[in-house]
N, C-alpha and C positions, 0 to 999 in steps of 0.2 A: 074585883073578883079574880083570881088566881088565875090563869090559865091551863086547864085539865093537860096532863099529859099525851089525850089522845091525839086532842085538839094542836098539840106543839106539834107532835111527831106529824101529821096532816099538815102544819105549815110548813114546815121543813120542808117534807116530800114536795109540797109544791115549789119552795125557791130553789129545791136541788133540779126540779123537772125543766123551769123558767131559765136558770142560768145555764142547761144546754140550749137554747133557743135566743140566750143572748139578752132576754126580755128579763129586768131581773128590779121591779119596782122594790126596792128593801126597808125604804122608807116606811112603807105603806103595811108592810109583815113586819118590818119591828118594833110599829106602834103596839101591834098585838102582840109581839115575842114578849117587850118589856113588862108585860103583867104574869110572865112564867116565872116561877118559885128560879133563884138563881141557880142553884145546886143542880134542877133537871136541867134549865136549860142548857148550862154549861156543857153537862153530860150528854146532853143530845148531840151538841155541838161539835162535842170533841170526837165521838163516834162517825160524824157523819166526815168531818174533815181529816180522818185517816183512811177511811173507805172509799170517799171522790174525789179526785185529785182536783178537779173545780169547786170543794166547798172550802178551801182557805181562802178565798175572794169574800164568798159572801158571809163566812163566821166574821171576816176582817170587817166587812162594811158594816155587819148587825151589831157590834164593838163599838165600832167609830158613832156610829148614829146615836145609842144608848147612851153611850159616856157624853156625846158632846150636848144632849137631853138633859143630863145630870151629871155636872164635870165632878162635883161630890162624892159622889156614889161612887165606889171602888169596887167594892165587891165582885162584880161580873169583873172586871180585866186583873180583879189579884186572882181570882179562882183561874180564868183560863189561862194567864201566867204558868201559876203552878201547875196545871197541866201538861204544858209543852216542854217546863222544865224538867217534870217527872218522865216524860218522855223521854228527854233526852239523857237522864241517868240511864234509863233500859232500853239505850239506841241501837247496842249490840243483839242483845238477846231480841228486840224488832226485827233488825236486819236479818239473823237468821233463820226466822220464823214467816216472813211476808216481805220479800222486797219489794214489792210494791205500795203494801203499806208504809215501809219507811221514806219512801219516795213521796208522797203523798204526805207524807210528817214535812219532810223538808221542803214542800212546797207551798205548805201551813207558815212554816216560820217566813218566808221570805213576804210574804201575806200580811201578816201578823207587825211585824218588826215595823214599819212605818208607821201604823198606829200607835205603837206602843211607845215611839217618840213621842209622838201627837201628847199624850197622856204623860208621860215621865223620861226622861232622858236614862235615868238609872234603869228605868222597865226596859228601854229600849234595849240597851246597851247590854242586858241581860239575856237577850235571842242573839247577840251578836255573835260570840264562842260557838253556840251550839250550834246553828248555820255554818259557818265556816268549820266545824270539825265533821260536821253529817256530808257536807260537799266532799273533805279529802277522805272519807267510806267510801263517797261513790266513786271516787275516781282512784282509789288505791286498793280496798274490797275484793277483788276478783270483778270486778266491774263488767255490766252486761249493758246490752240495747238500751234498756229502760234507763238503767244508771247513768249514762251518761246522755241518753235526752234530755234528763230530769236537771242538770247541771249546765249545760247549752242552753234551756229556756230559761232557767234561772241569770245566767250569767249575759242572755241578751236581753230579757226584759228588765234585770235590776243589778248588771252588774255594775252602771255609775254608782248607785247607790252601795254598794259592796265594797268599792274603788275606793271611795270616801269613808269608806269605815276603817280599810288600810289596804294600801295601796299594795303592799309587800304583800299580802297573805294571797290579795287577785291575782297577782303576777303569779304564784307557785299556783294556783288553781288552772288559771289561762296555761300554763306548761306541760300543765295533767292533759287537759285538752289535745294541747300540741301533739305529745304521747301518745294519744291514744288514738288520734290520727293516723300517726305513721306506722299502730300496730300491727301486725299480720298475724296476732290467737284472739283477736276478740270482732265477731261477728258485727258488724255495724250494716243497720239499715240506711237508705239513702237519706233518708230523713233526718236520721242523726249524724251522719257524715257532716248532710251540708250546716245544720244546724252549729254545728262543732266550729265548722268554717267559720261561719258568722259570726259567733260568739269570740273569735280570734281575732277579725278582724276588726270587730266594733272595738274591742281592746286594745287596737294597733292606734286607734284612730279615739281612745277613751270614748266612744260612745254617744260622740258628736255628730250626729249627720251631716252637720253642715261642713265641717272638715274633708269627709271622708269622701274622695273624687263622685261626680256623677255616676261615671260609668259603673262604678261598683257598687252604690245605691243602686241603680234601675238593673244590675243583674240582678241583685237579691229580690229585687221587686217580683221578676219575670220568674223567677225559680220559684217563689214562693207559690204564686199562682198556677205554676205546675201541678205544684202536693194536692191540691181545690184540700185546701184546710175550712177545715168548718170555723164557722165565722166567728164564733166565740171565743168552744173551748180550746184552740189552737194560734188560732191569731192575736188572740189577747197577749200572748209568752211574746209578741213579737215588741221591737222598739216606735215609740211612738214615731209615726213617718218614715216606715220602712215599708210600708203597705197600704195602698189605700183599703179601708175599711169601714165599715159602718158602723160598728162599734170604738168606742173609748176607751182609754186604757182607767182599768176600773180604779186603780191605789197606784199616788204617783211611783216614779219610777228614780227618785232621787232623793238625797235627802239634806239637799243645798239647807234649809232650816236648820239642822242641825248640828251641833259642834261636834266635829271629828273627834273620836275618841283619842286618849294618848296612849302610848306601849302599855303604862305602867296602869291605866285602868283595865286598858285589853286582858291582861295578862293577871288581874284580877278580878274576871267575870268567872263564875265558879260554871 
């Protein structure tokens, strides 16, 4: 039997409630998501992961779970494909209408994008352009607060994975960073300062922990637990073993599996 639309929206609400609290069983909701008509749920989907900036985690993992149920079945990851690509044709007219919601789009793809290896390398490879062209928005834009938190957790929870898609495009992002560092017209809070920081030097050091001196692990450590980040929606953006935490990082954070794209495909993703 179909799953009622009220019924979707009622699950929803609940794994968007759960995943601020960190508790986020998806397994167990997308046994009942996958008997939703694909058309709503997608559409619920898409709604809810431009609105919460924590639901491109779990539209990622309700993805991952469904397809790897029925690696056959395409339908759910060609529909929400096309979504985020449709998005990303009207990235401008987003941006100036909600930056926030576009912030929250680009948070979706970074989400997204490791799945969508998992499923097709062409699929993947297809969130790669619009990812790295919504990043140089935020950091070239008229860039604000949000814009550039949004670019610093991205580039410290998945910037190996970015690194490995091209190495050259991270470098000109990391130097937006640098930039806007040593800006004095664009208001930054402490959070995104240090955030900024981090996201520099994990790039200094590619994103290796085990590289990167002690002492500059255990200060980020002790700074982090300054901000008292909420255990989830905040600590999750961090790099695996940069923090102890009791949460997991929920979608790796690499994409060692995957074949490096070349220039000439790059530069052929539409």
């Amino acid at each position: 039997m179909a799953l009622l639309e009220e019924e979707l929206r009622s699950i929803l609400n609940s794994l968007s409630h759960l995943s601020a609290q960190g508790d986020l069983p998806v397994q167990t909701f997308a046994t009942l998501v996958k008997n939703a008509r694909t058309d709503v749920l997608v559409e619920h989907l898409h709604q809810r992961w431009l609105s919460d900036a924590n639901f491109g985690n779990v539209a990622a993992r309700i993805l991952a779970y469904i397809q790897r149920d029925n690696p056959n079945d395409m339908k759910l990851s060609s529909r929400i494909l096309s979504l985020s690509l449709d998005d990303y044709k009207r990235r401008y007219e987003m941006r100036r209408n909600d930056r926030k919601m576009f912030t929250n789009y680009c948070r979706s793809l970074v989400e997204l994008m490791p799945i969508f290896f998992e499923i097709d390398k062409y699929m993947g490879n297809s969130l790669v352009r619009p990812l790295f062209d919504c990043m140089f928005i935020l950091t070239e834009s008229n860039p604000d607060d949000g814009d550039l938190l949004c670019v610093a957790q991205i580039l410290i929870r998945s910037g190996q994975l970015l690194n490995e898609l091209d190495s050259h495009v991270c470098d000109k992002i990391i130097m937006k960073c640098r930039l806007a560092l040593c800006a004095n017209d664009i208001a930054l809070g402490d959070l995104t300062r240090f955030s900024l920081l981090n996201a520099v030097d994990l790039w200094n050091y590619r994103w290796n922990l085990q590289s990167m001196p002690y002492c500059l692990v255990q200060f980020y450590q002790e700074q982090y637990e300054h901000y008292n980040l909420n255990e989830y929606e905040d600590k999750r953006w961090l790099p695996h073993g940069m923090i102890q935490s009791s949460t997991t990082t929920l979608v790796p954070s690499t994409i060692s599996s995957y074949s490096k794209i070349s220039n000439d495909e790059f530069e052929s993703i539409v």
